[in-house]
Every structure is written in C-alpha cells, then in structure tokens.
N, CA, C and O of each residue as an XYZ file, in Angstrom:
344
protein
N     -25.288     72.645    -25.871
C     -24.055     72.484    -26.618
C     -22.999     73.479    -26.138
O     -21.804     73.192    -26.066
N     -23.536     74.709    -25.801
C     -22.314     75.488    -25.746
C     -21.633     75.248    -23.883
O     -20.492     75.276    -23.424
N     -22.622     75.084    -23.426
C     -21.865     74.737    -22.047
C     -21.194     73.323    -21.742
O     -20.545     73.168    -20.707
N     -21.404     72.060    -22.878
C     -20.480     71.617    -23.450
C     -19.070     72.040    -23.514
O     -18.101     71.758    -22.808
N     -19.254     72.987    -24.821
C     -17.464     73.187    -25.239
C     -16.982     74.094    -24.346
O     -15.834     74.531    -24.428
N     -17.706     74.398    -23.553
C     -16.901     75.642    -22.655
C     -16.230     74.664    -21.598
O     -15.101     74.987    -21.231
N     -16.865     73.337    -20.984
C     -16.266     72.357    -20.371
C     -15.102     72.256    -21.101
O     -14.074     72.873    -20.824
N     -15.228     71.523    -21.991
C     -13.939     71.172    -22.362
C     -12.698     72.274    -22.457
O     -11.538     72.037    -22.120
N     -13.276     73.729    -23.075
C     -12.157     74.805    -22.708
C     -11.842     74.493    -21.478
O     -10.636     74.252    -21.536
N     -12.220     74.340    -20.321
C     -11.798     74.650    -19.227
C     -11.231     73.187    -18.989
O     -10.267     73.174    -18.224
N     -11.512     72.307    -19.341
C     -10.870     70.991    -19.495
C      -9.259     71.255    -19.642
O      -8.386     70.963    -18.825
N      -9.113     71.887    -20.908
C      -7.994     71.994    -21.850
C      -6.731     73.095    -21.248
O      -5.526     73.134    -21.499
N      -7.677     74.019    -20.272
C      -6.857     74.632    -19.512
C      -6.560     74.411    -18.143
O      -5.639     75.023    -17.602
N      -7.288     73.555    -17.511
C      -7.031     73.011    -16.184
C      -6.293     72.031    -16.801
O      -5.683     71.435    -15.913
N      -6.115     71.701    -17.570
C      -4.818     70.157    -17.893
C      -3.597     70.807    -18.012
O      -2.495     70.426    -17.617
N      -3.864     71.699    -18.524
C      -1.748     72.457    -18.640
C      -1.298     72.574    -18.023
O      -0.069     72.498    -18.035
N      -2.270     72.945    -16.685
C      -1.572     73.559    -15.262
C      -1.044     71.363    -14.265
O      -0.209     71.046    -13.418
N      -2.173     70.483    -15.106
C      -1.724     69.329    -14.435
C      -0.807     68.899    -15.023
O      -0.103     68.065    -14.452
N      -0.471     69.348    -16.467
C       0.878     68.697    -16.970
C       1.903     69.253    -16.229
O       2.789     68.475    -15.876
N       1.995     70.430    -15.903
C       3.036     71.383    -15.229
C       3.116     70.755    -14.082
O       4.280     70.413    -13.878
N       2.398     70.448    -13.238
C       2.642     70.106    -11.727
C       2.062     70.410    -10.929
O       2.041     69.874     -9.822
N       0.993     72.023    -11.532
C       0.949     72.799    -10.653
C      -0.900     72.438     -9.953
O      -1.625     73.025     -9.149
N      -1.056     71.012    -10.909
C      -2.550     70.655    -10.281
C      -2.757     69.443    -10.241
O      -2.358     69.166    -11.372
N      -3.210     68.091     -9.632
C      -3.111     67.053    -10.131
C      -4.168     66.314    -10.902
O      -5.362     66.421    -10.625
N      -3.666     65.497    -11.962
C      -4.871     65.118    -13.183
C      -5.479     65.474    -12.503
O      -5.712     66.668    -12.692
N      -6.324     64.747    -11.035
C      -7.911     64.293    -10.193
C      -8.034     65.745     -9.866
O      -9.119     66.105     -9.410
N      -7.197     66.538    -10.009
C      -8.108     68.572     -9.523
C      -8.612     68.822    -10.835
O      -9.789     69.117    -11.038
N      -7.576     68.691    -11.912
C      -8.122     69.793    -13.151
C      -9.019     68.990    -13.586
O      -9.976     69.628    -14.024
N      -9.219     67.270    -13.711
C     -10.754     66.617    -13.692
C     -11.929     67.577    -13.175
O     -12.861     67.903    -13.910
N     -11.803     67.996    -11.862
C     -12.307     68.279    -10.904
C     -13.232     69.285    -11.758
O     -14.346     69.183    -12.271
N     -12.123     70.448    -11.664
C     -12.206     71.655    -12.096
C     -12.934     71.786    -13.121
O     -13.780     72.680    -13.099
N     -12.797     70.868    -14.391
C     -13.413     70.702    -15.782
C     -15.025     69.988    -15.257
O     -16.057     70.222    -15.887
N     -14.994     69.283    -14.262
C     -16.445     68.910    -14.384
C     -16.161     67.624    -15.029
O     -16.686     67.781    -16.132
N     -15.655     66.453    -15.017
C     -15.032     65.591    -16.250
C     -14.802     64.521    -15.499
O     -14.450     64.596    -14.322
N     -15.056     63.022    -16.379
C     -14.693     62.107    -15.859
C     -13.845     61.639    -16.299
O     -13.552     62.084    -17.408
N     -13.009     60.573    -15.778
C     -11.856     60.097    -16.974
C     -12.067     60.236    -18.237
O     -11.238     60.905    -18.855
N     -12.969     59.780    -18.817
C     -13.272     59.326    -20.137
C     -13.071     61.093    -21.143
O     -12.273     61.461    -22.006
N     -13.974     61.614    -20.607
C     -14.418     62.942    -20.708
C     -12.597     63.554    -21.328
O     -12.093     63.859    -22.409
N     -12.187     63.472    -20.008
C     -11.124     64.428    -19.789
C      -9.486     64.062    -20.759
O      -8.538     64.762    -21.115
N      -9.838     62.622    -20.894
C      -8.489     62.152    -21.822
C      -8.405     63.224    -23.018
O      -7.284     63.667    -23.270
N      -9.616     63.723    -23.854
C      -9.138     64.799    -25.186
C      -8.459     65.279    -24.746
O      -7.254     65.034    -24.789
N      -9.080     66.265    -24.077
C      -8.828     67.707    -23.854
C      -7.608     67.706    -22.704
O      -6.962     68.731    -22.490
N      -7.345     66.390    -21.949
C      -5.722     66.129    -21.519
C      -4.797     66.225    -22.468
O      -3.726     66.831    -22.423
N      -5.405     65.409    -23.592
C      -4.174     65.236    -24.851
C      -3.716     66.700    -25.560
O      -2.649     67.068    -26.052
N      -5.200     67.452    -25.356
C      -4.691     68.886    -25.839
C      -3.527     69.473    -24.994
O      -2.359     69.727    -25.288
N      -4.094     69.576    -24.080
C      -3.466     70.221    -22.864
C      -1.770     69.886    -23.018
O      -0.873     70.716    -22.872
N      -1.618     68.530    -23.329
C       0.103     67.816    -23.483
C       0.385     68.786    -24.901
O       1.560     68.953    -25.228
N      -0.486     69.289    -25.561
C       0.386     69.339    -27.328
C       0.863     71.149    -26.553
O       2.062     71.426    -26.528
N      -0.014     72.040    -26.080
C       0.087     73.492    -25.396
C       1.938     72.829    -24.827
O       2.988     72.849    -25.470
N       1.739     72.468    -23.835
C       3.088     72.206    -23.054
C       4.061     71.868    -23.368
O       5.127     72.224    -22.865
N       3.873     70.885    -24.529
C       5.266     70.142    -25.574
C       5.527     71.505    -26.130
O       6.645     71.939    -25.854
N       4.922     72.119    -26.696
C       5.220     73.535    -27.797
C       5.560     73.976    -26.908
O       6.668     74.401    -27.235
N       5.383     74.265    -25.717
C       6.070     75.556    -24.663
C       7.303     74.881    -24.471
O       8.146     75.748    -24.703
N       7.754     74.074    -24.248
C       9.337     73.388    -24.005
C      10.292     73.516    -24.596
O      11.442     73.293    -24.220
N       9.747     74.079    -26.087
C      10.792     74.236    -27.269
C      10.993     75.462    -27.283
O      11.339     76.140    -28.250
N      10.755     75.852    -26.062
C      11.361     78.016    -26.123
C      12.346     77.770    -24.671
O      12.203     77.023    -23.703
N      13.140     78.540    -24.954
C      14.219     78.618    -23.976
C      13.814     79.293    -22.670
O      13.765     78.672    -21.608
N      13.520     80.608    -22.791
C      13.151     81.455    -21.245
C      11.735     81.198    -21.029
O      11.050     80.426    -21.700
N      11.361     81.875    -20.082
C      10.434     82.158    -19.386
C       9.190     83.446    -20.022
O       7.969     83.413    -19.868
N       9.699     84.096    -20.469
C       9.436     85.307    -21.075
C       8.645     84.981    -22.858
O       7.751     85.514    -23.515
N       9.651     83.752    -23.067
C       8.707     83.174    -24.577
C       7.812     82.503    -23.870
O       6.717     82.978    -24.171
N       7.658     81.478    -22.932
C       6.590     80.676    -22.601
C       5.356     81.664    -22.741
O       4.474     81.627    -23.599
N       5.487     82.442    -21.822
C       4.525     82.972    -21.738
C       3.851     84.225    -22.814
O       2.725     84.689    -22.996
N       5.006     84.425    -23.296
C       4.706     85.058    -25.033
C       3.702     84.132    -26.234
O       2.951     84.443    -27.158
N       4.192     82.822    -25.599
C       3.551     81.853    -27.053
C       2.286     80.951    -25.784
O       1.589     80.025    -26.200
N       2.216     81.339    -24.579
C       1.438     80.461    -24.241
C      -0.096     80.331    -24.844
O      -0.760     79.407    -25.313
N      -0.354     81.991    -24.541
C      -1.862     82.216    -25.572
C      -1.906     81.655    -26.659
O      -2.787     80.811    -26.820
N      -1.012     81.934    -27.695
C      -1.035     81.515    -28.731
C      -1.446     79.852    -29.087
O      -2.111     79.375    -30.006
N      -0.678     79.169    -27.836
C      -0.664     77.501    -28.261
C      -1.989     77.062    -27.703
O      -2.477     75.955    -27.929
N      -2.556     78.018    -26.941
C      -3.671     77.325    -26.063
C      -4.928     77.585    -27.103
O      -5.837     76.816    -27.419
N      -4.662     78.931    -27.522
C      -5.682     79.089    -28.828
C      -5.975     78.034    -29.738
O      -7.137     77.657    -29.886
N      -4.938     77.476    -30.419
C      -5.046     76.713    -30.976
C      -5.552     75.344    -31.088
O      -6.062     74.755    -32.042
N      -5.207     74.854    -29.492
C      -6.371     73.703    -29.277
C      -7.490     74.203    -28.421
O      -8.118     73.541    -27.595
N      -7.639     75.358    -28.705
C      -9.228     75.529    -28.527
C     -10.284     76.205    -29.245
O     -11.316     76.791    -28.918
N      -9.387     75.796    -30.891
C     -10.674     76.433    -31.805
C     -11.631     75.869    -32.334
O     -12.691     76.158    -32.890
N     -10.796     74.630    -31.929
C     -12.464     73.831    -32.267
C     -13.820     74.240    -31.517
O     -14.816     74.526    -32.181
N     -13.831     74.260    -30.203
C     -14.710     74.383    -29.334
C     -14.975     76.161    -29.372
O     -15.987     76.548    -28.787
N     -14.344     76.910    -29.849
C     -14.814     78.481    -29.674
C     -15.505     78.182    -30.963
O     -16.734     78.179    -30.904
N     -14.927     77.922    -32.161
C     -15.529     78.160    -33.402
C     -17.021     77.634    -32.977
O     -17.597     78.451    -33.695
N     -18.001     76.976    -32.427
C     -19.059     76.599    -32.389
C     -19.749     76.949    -31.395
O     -20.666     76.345    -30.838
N     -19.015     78.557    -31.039
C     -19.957     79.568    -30.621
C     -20.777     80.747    -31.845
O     -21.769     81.462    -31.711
N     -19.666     80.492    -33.231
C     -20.316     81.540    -33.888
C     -19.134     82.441    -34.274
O     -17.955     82.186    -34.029
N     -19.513     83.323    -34.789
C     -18.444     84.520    -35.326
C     -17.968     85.068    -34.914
O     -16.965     85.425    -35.532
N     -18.218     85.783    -33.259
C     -17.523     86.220    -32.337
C     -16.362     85.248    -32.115
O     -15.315     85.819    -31.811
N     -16.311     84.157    -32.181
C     -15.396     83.189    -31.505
C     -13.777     83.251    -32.277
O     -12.704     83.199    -31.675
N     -14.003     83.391    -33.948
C     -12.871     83.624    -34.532
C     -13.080     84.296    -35.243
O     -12.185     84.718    -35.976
C-alpha cells in the first residue's frame, strides 16, 4: 500500500511540471510508473496545484504557495502513512 501512494505522490508531482511544459504527459507517466488509466487522478490533481498557482501575480508567490497547493492534493495519500504524515 504505501509504495502505492508514494506512486501517486510522485504521479501528482511529475504532472505539474507536465502541465507547465516543462515535461510531457508520456515523461511524468513515465516518471510516476503509471499508465494512462493510473495517471488521469493524480493528472487532475496536478491541474487543481497549477490553476491555484495562476491566480498569483509574480513569481515569488508561485513559489511561496507552491508547497502549500501541492500539499493539499497530497493528503490523501500521506495521511495513510500514519501520524508522521500530518
């Protein structure tokens, strides 16, 4: 199970970088270990991180709120490591 959700973390963060440009879907697939099917969630996460980053003006908030937004679609999958996780 847990090397499960750690896929998908890494799912969820190799997709931000493909929403950006800076990877294409078929790498951060790659990267996640993921097949289409697999990878559509944790794509869809990946789009909600990036929509929220668009609504800050500089460069300097992106990356101020990026942790923050990425946290968030990934507490599902930390929380079911246990108490360390949150």
């Amino acid at each position: 199970m847990a090397k499960k959700n750690v896929k998908k973390m890494m799912g969820v963060l190799s997709g931000v970088f493909a929403h950006t440009g800076h990877l294409s879907k078929e790498e951060a697939m790659e990267m996640a270990g993921m097949d289409k099917a697999e990878f559509k969630d944790v794509y869809d996460k990946a789009a909600n991180v990036v929509k929220k980053l668009e609504s800050y003006d500089t460069a300097a908030e992106k990356y101020d709120k990026f942790s923050e937004h990425l946290w968030e679609e990934l507490q599902e999958y930390v929380k079911k490591f246990g108490p360390f996780g949150v």
